[in-house]
N, C-alpha and C positions, 0 to 999 in steps of 0.2 A: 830295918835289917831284913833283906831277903834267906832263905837257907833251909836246910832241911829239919821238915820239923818231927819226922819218922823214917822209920827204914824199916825195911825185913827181907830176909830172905826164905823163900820156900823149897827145900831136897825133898824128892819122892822117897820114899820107903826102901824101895829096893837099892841095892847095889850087886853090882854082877863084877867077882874077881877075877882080873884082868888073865891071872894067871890057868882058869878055866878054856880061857880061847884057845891056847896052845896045845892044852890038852886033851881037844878036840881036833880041832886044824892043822895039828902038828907044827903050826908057826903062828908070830903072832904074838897078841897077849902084852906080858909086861907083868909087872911088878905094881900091886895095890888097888883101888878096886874103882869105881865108876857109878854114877848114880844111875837110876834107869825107873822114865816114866813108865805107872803103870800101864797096864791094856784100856784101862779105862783113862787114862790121860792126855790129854796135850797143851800145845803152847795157852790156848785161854783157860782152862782147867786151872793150870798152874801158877797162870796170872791172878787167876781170881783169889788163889789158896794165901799168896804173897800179900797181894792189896789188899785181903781181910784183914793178916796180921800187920800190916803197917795203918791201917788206920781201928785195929786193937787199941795204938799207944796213939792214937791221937785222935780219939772219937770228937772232942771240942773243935775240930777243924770244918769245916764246912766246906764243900766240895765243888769246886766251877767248873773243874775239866778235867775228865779221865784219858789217858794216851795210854796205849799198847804199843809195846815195840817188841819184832821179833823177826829171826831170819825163816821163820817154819809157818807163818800162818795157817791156823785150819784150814780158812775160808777163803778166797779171792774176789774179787768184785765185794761181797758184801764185808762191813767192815764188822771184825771181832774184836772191836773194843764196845760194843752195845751188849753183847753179853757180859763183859766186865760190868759196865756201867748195869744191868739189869741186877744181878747177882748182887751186887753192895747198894740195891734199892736207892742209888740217887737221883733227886728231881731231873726231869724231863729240862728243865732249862742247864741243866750241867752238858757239854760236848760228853763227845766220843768220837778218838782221833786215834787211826792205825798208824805209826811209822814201821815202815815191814819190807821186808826184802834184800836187809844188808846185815853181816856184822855190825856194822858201824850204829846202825839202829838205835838199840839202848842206850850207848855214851848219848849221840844224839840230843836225844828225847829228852834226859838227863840235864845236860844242856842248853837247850833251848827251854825248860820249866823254870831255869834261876832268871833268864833273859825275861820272861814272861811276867804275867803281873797274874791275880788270882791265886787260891791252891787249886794245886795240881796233883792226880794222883800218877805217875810214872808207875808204869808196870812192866816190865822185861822178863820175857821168857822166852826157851829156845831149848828144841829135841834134835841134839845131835847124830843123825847117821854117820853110815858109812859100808862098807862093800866086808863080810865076812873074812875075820884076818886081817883087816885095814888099819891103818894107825888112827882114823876117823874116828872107827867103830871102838876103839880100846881107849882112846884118849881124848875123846868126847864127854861129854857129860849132857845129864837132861836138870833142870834147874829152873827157877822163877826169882826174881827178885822185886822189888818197889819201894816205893820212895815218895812220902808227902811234902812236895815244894811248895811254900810260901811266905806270908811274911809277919813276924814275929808279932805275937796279937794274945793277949789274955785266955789264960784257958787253952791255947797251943801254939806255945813257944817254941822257935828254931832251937834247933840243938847244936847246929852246927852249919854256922853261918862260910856262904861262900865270898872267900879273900880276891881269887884273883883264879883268870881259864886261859888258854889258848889253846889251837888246833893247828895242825899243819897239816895240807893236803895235797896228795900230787897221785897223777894219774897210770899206773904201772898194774900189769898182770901176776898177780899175786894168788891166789883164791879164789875159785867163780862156780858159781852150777846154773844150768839152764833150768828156765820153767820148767815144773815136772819132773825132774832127775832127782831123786835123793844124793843121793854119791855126789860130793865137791870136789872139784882135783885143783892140784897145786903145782905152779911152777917151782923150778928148780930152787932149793932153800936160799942159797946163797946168794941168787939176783936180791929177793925179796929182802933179807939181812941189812944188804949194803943201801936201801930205801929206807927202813924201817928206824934204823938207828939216827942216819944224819934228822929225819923229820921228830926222831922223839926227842932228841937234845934240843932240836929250835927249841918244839912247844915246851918243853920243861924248862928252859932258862926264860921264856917270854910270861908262860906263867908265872913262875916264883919273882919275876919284876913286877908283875900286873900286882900279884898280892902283898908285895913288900916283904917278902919271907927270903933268909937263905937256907940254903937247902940241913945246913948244921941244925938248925931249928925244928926239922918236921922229926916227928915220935910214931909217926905210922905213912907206911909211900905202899902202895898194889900197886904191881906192874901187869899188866894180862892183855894177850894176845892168843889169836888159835896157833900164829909161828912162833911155838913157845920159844928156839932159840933166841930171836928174837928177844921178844920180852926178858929174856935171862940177859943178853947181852948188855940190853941197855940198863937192866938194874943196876950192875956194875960198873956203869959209868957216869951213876948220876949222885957220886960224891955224900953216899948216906954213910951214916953212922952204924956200927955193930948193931943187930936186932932189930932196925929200922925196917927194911924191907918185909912182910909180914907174905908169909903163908897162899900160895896160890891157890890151893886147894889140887890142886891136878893128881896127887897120890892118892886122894882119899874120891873128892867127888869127879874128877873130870874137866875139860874146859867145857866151860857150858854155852861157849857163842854169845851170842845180843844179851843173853842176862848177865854175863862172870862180871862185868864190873858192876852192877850193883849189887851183885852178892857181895864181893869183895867191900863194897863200901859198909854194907849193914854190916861186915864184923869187924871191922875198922870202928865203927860208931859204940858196936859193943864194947869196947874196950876201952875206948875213949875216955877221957877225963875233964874237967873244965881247963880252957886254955891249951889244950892239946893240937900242934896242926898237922895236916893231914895232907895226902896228896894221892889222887886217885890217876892214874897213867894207863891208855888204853889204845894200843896199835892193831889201825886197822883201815886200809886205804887212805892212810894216814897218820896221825896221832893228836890225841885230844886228852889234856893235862888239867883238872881239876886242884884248886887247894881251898883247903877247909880249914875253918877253928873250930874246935867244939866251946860252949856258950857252959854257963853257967847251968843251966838248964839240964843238962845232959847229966848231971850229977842224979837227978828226984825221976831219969826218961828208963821209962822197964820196958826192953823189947818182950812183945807177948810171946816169942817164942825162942830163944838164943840161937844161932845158926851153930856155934858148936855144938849143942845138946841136937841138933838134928844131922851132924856130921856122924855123932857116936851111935847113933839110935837105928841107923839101918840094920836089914835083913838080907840075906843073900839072895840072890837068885839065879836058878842055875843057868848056863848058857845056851841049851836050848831050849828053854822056854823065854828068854831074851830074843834069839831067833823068833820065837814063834809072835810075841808081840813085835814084833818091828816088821813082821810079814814078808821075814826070808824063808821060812819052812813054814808048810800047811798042813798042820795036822790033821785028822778025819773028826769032823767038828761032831755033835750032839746029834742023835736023828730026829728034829726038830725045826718047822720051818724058819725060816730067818724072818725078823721085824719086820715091818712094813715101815716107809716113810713116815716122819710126822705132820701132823696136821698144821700149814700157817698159820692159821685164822681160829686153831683149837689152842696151838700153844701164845699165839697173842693173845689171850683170853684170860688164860690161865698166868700171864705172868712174875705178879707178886707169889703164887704159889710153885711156881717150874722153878723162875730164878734165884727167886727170893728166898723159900722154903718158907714162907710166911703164913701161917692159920688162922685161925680164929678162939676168941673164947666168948663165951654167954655171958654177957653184963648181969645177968640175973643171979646164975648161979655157977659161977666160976667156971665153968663145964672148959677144955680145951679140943678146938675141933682139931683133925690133921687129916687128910685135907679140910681148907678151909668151911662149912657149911651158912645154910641159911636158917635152918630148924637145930634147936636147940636139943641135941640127946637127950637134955635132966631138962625135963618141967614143958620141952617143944615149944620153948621163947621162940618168936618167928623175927628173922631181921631186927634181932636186935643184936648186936655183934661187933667186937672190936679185933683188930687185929692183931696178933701177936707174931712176931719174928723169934721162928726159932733156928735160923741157921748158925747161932751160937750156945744153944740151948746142947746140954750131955744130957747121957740116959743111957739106964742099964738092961742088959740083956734079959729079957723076962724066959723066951724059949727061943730055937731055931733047929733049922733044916738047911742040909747040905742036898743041892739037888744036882744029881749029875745027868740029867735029862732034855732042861731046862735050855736055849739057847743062848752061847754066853761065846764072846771070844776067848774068855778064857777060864774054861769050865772046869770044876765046877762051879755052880752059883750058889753064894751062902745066903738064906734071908734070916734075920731075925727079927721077933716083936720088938718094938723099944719102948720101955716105960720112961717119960721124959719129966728130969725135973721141974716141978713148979707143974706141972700136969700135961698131958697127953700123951697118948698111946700112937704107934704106927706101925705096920711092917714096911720094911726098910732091906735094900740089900746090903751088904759088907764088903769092904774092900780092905786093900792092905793087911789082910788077916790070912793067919797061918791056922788051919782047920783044927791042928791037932793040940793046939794051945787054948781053944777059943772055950769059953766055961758059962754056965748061965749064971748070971750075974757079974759079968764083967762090963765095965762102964767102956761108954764109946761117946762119939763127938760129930759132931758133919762135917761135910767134906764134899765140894762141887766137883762133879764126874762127868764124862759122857757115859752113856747108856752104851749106846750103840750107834752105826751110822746108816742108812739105807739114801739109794739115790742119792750120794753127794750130803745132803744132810744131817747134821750131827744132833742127836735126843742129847743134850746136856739136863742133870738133873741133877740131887743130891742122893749121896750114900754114908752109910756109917761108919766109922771106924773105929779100931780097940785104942784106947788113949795111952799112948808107948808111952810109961813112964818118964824115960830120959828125956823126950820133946815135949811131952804134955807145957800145954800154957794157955 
């Protein structure tokens, strides 16, 4: 039995309410509010944050190929799924595969992992722009999602075996952006409509035959598309039951592009039950219809993080400092020179500790290094040293400094000491924290960031954060 044996989904911290745009712009905006990557994030940041917590709940799975799917990649030419792959410390014989450059991406990827043999980790993320006042910019979302595919095996069992897929695809101008452009533009709503509906009925009745399912049957269906009419239209016409159709997310988080439909699935899974079937619907240069059962399995499966509790959990953030991270408005930065490039050949070196956040401790005397060392602080053991992964390791705030001098995109920069359970010390920056809230002794967690970027290259590294109750897991 092939199917998924994990899911999760990753929201940034912030949210920026819709109704701020207008209040600015004088038009605009809307009603409810919008996720919004931090200054320190993007599409791999947020993949990496997702594929932690989906293989949280499925550490027994063993890993043969990581894929990244996403319409925003950092990088071009080089592929950013090897920083996924670096960051969750998997063996060098596991791939690392970009599917990048379309909506359709994620379903895709999705897709083609149940078709596949091995597990797989699926990753989807995606930072939605758009032109200040735009319906892009207000009804976008930034989001990660991921998903362990494979097949049903001792120690990590499918939760939710896949029944039956189809796709329909036909060739029409709907959505496009050129290399380089942020801004997407769209034809007329109602050509795209009168495409999107006939190809989501094919796939959805070629599905539901492929699974042996009628539609009276399914207890959870996500319908998600960026032409949200669309997507609305065709829920309504695909013969569900009262309270079947489940929650887009678009009031609270946004549409979030290449990841929404595995967001949408991991809270589908959360609620899931044994025997529960599912159907996952995603229009986009086409339409691609996933059905699922949830397995017995799914009753004893704890997502390590619930995507409602990270729905409730955000923070505001105002609209022009949204501006200012998406680099419509430039503020007058720090009087501070800016980074220098990183080093290739310093950070391949370093990479169990860049990616991984991985140290060391003294076999002698427990000592824990951060950064990794060779000499041992207590007793100066030489080379004798094992390695310790603390990129899920918490720890509490010993002391800190708010520096407003400091070069930072978005200044200021907090550093704190951290005293890390089970041992070691480090200073560490801060992210996701609100200055005026932050206390010494407040417990914090890691969290894969970029630093900053110079010449084209991105410092990806690790930062702290304050562990927001309501998400904590």
């Amino acid at each position: 039995m092939r199917g998924l044996i994990s899911a999760a989904g990753y929201l940034p911290y912030r949210r920026l309410a819709r109704q701020d745009v207008a209040a600015l712009l004088g038009s605009g905006g809307g009603r409810g509010t919008r996720a919004v990557a931090g200054y320190d994030e993007d599409t791999t940041t947020m993949a990496v944050e997702a594929a932690r917590l989906a293989r949280r709940s499925a550490a027994a799975a063993a890993v043969d190929a990581v894929w990244l799917a996403t319409a925003s990649p950092a990088y071009l030419d080089k592929t950013n799924a090897t920083a996924l792959h670096a960051a969750l410390r998997l063996p060098a014989e596991a791939a690392a595969f970009d599917f990048g450059g379309a909506l359709r991406s994620g379903m895709g990827a999705m897709v083609a992992a149940t078709l596949a043999t091995g597990t797989i980790v699926v990753a989807m993320s995606d930072q939605r722009d758009g032109l200040p006042g735009g319906a892009d910019e207000s009804f976008g979302g930034d989001a990660a999602a991921a998903v362990v595919v494979g097949d049903d095996a001792p120690g990590a069992p499918v939760i939710a075996e896949v029944l039956g897929r189809a796709s329909a695809t036909d060739e029409f101008l709907d959505r496009w952006r050129s290399p380089g452009e942020r801004r997407s533009k769209v034809w007329e709503e109602r050509f795209a409509e009168t495409r999107y509906l006939p190809l989501g009925r094919d796939a959805w009745e070629r599905a539901l035959k492929d699974g042996g399912v009628e539609a009276h049957q399914l207890t959870q269906v996500a319908v998600t598309a960026m032409h949200g009419r669309a997507a609305k239209a065709l829920g309504a016409k695909l013969g569900l039951g009262q309270g079947v159709l489940v929650d887009d997310l678009s009031g609270t988080v946004g549409q979030c592009g290449a990841a929404h439909p595995g967001l949408l699935l991991a809270g589908m899974l959360e609620r899931a039950r044994p025997g529960d079937l599912m159907a996952l619907v995603h229009l986009a240069d086409g339409a691609d219809v996933v059905v699922l059962r949830a397995t017995e399995a799914i009753a004893t499966w704890a997502p390590a993080r619930p995507l409602a509790a990270q729905v409730e959990c955000g923070a505001p953030l105002t609209y022009g400092r949204f501006l200012s991270w998406r680099g419509m408005l430039t503020p007058e930065p720090p009087r501070r020179p800016e980074p220098q490039r990183v080093s290739g050949p310093a950070a391949w070196r370093s990479e169990d500790w860049k990616f991984g956040f991985v140290g060391s401790r003294d076999r002698s005397s427990g000592a824990v290094h951060l950064p990794p060392s060779r000499v041992s602080m207590q007793g100066g053991a030489l080379d004798d040293m094992e390695q310790v992964p603390m990129a899920d390791a918490v720890g509490t705030v010993v002391t800190f400094t708010v520096d407003h001098l400091a070069y930072s995109p978005s200044p200021p920069v907090v550093f704190a000491v951290i005293d890390f359970d089970g041992g070691g010390r480090f200073p560490l920056e801060l992210t996701d924290v609100d200055v005026e809230q932050l206390a010494i002794g407040d417990r914090v967690e890691m969290t894969f960031r970029r630093l900053f970027s110079a010449d084209g290259i991105h410092d990806y590294f690790w930062k702290a954060r304050p562990q927001h109750s309501a998400a904590a897991g």
